[in-house]
C-alpha positions as CSV (number, residue, x, y, z in Angstrom):
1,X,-6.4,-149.8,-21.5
2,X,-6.7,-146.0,-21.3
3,X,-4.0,-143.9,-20.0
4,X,-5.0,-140.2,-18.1
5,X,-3.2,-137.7,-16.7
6,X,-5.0,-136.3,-13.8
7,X,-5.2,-132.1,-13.8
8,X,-5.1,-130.6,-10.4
9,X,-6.6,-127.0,-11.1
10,X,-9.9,-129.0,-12.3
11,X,-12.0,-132.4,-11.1
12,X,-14.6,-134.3,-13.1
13,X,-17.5,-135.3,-11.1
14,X,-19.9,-137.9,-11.5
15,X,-23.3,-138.6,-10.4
16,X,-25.9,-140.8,-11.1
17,X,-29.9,-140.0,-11.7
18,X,-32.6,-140.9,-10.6
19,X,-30.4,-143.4,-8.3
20,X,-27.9,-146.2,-8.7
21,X,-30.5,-149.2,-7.8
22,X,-32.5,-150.1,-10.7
23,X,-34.8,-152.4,-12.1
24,X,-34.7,-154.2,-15.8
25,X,-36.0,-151.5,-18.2
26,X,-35.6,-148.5,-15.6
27,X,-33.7,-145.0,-17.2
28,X,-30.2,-143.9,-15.9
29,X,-28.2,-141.2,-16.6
30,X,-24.3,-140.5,-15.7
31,X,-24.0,-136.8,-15.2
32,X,-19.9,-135.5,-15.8
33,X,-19.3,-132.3,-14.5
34,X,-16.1,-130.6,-13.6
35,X,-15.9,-128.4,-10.6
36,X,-15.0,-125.0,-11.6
37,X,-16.4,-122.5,-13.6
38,X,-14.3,-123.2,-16.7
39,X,-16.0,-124.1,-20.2
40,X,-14.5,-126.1,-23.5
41,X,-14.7,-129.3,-22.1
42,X,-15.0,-132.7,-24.0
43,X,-16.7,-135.3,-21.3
44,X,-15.8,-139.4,-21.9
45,X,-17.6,-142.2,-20.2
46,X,-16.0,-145.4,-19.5
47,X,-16.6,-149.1,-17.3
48,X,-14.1,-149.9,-15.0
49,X,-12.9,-153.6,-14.8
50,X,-10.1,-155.5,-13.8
51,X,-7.7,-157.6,-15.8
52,X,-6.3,-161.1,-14.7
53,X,-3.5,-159.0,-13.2
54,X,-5.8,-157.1,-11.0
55,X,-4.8,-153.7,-13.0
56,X,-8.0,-151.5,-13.7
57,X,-9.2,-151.1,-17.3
58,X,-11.4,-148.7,-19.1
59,X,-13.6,-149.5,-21.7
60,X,-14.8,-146.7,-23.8
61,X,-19.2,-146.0,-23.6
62,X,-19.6,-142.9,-25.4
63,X,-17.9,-139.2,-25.7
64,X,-19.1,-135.8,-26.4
65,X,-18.6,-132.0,-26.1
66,X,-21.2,-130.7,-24.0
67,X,-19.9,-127.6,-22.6
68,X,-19.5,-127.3,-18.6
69,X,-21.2,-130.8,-18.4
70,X,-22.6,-133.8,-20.0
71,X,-25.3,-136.6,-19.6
72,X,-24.9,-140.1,-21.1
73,X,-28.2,-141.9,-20.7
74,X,-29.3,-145.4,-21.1
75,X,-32.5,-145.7,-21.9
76,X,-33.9,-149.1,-20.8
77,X,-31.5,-150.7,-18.2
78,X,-30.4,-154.5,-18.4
79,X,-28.8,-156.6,-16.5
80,X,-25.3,-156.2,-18.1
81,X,-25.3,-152.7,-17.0
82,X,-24.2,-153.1,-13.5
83,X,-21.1,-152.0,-12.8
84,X,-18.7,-149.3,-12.1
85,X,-18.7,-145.9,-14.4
86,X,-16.2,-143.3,-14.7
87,X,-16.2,-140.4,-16.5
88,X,-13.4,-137.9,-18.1
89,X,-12.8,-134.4,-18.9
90,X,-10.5,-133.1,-21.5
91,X,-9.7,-129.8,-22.7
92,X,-7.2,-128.2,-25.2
93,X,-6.5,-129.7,-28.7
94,X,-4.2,-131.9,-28.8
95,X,-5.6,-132.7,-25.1
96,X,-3.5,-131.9,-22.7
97,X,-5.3,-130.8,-19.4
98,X,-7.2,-134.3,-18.5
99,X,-9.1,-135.2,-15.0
100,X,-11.1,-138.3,-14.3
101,X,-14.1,-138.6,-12.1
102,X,-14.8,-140.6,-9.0
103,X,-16.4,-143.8,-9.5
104,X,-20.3,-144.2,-9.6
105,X,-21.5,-148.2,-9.0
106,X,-24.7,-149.0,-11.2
107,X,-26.6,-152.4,-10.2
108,X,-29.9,-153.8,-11.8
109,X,-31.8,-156.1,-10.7
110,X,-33.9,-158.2,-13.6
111,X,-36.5,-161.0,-14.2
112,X,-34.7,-163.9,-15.5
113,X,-30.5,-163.4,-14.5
114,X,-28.4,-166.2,-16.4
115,X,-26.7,-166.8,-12.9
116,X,-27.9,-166.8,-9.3
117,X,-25.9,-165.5,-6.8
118,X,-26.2,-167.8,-4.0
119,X,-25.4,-166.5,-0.4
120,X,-24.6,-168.6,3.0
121,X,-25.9,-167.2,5.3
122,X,-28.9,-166.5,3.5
123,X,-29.5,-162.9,4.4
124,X,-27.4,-159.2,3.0
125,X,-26.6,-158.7,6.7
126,X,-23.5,-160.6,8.5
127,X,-21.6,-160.4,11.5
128,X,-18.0,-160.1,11.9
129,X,-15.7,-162.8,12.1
130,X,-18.2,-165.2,10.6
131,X,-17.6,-167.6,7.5
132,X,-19.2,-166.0,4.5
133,X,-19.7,-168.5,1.3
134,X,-21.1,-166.7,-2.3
135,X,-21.7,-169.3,-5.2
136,X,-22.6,-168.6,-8.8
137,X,-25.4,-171.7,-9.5
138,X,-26.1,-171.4,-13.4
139,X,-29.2,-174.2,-14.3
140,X,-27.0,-175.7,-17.4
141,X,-23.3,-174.8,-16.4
142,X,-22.0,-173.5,-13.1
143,X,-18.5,-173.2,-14.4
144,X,-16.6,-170.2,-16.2
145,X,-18.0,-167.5,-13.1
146,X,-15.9,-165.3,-11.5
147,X,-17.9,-163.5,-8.0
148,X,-16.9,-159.9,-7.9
149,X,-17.3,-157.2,-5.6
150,X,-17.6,-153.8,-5.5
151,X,-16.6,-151.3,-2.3
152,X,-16.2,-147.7,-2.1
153,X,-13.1,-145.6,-2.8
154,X,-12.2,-147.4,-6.1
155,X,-11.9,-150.8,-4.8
156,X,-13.5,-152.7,-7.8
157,X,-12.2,-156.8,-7.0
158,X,-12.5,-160.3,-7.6
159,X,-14.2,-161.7,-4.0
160,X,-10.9,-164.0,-3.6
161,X,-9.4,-160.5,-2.7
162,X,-10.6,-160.5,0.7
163,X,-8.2,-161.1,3.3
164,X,-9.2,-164.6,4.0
165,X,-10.8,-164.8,0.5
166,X,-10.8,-167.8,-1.8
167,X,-12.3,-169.4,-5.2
168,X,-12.8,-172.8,-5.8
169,X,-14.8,-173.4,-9.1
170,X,-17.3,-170.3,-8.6
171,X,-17.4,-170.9,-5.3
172,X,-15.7,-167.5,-3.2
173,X,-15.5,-168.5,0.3
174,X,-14.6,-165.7,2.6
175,X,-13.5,-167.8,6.0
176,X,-13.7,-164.5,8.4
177,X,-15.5,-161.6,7.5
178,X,-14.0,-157.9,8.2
179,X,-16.2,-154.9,7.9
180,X,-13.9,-154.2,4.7
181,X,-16.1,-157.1,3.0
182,X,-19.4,-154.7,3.3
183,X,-19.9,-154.1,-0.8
184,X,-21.8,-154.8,-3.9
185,X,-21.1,-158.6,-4.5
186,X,-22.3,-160.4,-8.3
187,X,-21.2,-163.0,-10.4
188,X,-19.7,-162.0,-13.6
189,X,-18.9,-164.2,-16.8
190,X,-15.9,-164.3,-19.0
191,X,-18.0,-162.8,-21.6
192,X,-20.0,-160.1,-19.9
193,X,-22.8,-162.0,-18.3
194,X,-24.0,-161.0,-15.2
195,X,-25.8,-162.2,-12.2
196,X,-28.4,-159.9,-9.8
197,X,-26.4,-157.9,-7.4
198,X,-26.2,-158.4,-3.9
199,X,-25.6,-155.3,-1.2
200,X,-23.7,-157.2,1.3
201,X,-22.7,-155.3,4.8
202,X,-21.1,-156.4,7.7
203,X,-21.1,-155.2,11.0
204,X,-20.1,-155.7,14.4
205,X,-23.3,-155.3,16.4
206,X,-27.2,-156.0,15.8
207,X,-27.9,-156.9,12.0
208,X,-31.2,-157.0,9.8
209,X,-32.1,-160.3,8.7
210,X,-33.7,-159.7,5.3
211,X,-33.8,-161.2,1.9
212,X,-31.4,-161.8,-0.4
213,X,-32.7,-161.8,-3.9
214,X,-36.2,-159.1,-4.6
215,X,-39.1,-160.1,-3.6
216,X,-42.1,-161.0,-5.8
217,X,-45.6,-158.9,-5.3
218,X,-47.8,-161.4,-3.6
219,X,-45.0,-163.2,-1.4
220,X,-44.8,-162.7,2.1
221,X,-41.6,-160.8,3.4
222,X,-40.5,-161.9,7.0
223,X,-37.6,-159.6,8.5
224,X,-36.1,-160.5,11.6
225,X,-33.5,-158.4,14.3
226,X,-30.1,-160.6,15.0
227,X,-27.4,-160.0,18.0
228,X,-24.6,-162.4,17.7
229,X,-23.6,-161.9,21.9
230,X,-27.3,-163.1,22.5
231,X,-29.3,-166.8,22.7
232,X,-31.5,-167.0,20.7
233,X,-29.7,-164.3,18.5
234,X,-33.5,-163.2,16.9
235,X,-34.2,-159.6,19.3
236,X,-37.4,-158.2,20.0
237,X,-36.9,-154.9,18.5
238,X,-38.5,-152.0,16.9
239,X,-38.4,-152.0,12.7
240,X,-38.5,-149.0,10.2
241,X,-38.5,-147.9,6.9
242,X,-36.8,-145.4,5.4
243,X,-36.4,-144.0,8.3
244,X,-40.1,-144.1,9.8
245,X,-41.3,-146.4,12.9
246,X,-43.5,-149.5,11.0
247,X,-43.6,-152.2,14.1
248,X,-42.2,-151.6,17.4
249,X,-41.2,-154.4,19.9
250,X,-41.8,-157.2,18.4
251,X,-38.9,-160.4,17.7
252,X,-40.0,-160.4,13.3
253,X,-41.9,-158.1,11.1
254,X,-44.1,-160.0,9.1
255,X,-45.4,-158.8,5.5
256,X,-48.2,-160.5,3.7
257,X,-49.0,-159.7,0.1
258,X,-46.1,-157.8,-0.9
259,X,-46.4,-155.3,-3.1
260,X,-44.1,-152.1,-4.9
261,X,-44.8,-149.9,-2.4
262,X,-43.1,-152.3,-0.4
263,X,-40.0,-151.0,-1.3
264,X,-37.5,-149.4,0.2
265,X,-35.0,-149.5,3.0
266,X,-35.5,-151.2,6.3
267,X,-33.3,-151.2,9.6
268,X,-34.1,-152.6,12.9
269,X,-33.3,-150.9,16.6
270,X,-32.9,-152.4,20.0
271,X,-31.2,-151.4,23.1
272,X,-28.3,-153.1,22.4
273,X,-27.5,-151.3,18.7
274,X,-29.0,-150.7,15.8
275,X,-28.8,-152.4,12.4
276,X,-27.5,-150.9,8.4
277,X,-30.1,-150.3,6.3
278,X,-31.2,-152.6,3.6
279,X,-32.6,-151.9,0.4
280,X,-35.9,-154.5,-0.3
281,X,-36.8,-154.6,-3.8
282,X,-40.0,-155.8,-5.3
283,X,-40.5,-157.5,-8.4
284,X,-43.6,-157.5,-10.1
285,X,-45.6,-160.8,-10.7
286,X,-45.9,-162.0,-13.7
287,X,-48.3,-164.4,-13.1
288,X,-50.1,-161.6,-12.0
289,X,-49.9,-159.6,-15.2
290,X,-50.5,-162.6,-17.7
291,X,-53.7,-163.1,-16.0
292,X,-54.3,-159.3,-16.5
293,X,-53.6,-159.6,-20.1
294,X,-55.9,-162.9,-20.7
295,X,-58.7,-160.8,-19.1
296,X,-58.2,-158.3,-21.3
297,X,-57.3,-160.2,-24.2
298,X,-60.9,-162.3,-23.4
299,X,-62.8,-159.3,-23.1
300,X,-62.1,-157.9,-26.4
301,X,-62.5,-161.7,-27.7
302,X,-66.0,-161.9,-26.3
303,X,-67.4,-158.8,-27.9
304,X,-65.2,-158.5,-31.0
305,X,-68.2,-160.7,-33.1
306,X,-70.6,-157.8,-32.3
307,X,-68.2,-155.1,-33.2
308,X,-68.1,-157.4,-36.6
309,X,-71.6,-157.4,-37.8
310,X,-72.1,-153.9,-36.7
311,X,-69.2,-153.2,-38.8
312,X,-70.8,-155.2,-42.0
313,X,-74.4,-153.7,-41.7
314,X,-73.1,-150.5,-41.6
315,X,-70.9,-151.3,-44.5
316,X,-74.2,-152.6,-46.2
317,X,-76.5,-150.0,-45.4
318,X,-74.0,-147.6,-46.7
319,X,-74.5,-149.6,-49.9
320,X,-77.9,-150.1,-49.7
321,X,-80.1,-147.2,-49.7
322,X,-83.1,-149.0,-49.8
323,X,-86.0,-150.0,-48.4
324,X,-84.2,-152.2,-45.9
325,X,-82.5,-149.9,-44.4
326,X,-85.1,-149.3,-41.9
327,X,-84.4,-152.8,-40.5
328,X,-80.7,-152.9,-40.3
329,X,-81.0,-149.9,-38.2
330,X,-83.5,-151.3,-35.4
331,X,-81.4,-154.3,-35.8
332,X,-78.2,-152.5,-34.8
333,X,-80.3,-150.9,-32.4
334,X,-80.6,-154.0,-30.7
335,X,-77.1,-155.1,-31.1
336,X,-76.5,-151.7,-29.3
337,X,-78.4,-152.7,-26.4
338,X,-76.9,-155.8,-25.8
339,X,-73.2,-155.4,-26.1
340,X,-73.8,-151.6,-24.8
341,X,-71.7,-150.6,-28.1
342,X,-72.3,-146.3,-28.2
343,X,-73.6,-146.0,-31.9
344,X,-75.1,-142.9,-33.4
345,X,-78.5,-143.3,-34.0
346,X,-78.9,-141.0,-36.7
347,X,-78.6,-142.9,-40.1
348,X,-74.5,-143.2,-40.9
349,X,-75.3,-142.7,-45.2
């Protein structure tokens, strides 16, 4: 575990581009910068866990002098890069004038996770004072997960942390829920594995019932507006996304075919409140693309015997030189015409 001393004249500050949701194979960069004007600094970035005794470690990524600021950039995102990133700055040999950044929460979501994060009530939206269960279902062993949860102002945490909080197994059951349980919520392995992330938030009022794992291109996305004082709870209410009008007055918003423009972040309004945003992701299909590929793949099959003997009478005409060589030309003439193959027509030797 790393030790800093925390400079008041100067503070490091992190950010995050293009944004802290990604996708499996998306680029991210951490950003350092420190707040004043000053130059000579070394920038460090680190990952933030928590040890059994709920103390806060940092695990060294990569460190550089870069002057007034400094990028450290992953280039294709994977599942075992969500987390939480800090970032230092040091200055004076040896260093003594040290700062450390705010924290910056990374989550990616990916094709095939080891773990599933399973949520009861299956939705990202909750009310308050509701019982809120999170389980880690692995297909060949369920045991050995730990659910942990992200929330702002440093609070990196196993979910048993929560004031009514509990883990059985990798079961986290959390028996009334507190606006304090809104957060970034994943399972997490002894040995660095990690699960999709889940945004969780709870609130008080009208919630957004929307899914809880991405959505595949081609499924249909249903999103419905919940009251918890009302019976039935399901609202007829006007929907948006990010930000704009989609469906107005209506008790579910109904979306066919999904696809990745899809995306984005969706909130629901009646007269009673309005809901949190929730970001929707889309996965692509990859039924969808294999069957892309095959056509492709078949297409280049089918005409790849005529690209074959055009290939050999060239190579023989080339050779040739004789009085044949009349024929192998109208005869590639006509090979032209039926596989629509843009030869020159001029002879090639």
């Amino acid at each position: 575990m790393s030790d800093f001393s925390i400079s008041d004249k100067a503070q490091a500050v992190l950010s995050v581009s293009p944004q802290t949701w990604l996708t499996e194979g998306d680029p991210v960069t951490l950003i350092c910068e420190v707040n004043s004007s000053s130059t000579g600094w070394t920038f460090s970035w680190f990952t933030v866990t928590v040890s059994s005794d709920y103390r806060y470690r940092y695990e060294l990524l990569s460190d550089s002098s870069r002057g007034a600021g400094g990028n450290y950039t992953v280039s294709s995102a994977a599942l075992k890069h969500t987390g939480v990133y800090v970032c230092t700055a040091e200055r004076g040999k040896p260093a003594n004038n040290t700062t450390i950044s705010n924290t910056q929460l990374i989550w990616v979501t990916g094709v095939s996770p080891p773990v599933s994060l399973i949520v009861s009530p299956s939705r990202t939206q909750h009310f308050t004072f509701v019982s809120l269960s999170l389980s880690c279902e692995d297909q060949s062993n369920s045991t050995g997960w730990t659910v942990r949860r992200y929330r702002d102002s440093w609070r990196l945490e196993d979910c048993s942390s929560s004031m009514s909080g509990s883990q059985t197994g990798s079961t986290c059951t959390i028996r009334d829920t507190f606006t304090e349980d809104t957060g970034v919520y994943w399972c997490q392995s002894e040995s660095g594995e990690k699960s999709h992330p889940v945004n969780i938030t709870v609130h008080f009022g009208v919630i957004l019932e929307s899914p809880v794992h991405p959505v595949t291109e081609g499924e249909t996305l249903t999103l419905r507006c919940l009251y918890k004082h009302t019976t039935p709870p399901n609202l007829r209410a006007d929907f948006y996304k990010d930000g704009s009008l989609i469906q107005s007055q209506t008790t579910e918003m109904i979306i066919s075919n999904v696809s990745k423009s899809h995306e984005g972040f969706y909130s629901c309004k009646h007269p009673d409140g309005e809901s949190p945003k929730s970001w929707i992701s889309v996965t692509v299909s990859h039924s969808g693309y294999l069957i892309s590929v095959l056509h492709t793949l078949s297409s280049v099959l089918a005409v790849s015997p005529y690209l074959l003997v055009t290939v050999v009478l060239i190579f023989k005409c080339c050779r040739m030189r004789g009085k044949y060589l009349s024929d192998l030309l109208h005869y590639i003439y006509y090979i032209q015409l039926n596989t629509k193959l843009v030869i020159m027509r001029k002879p090639i030797c």
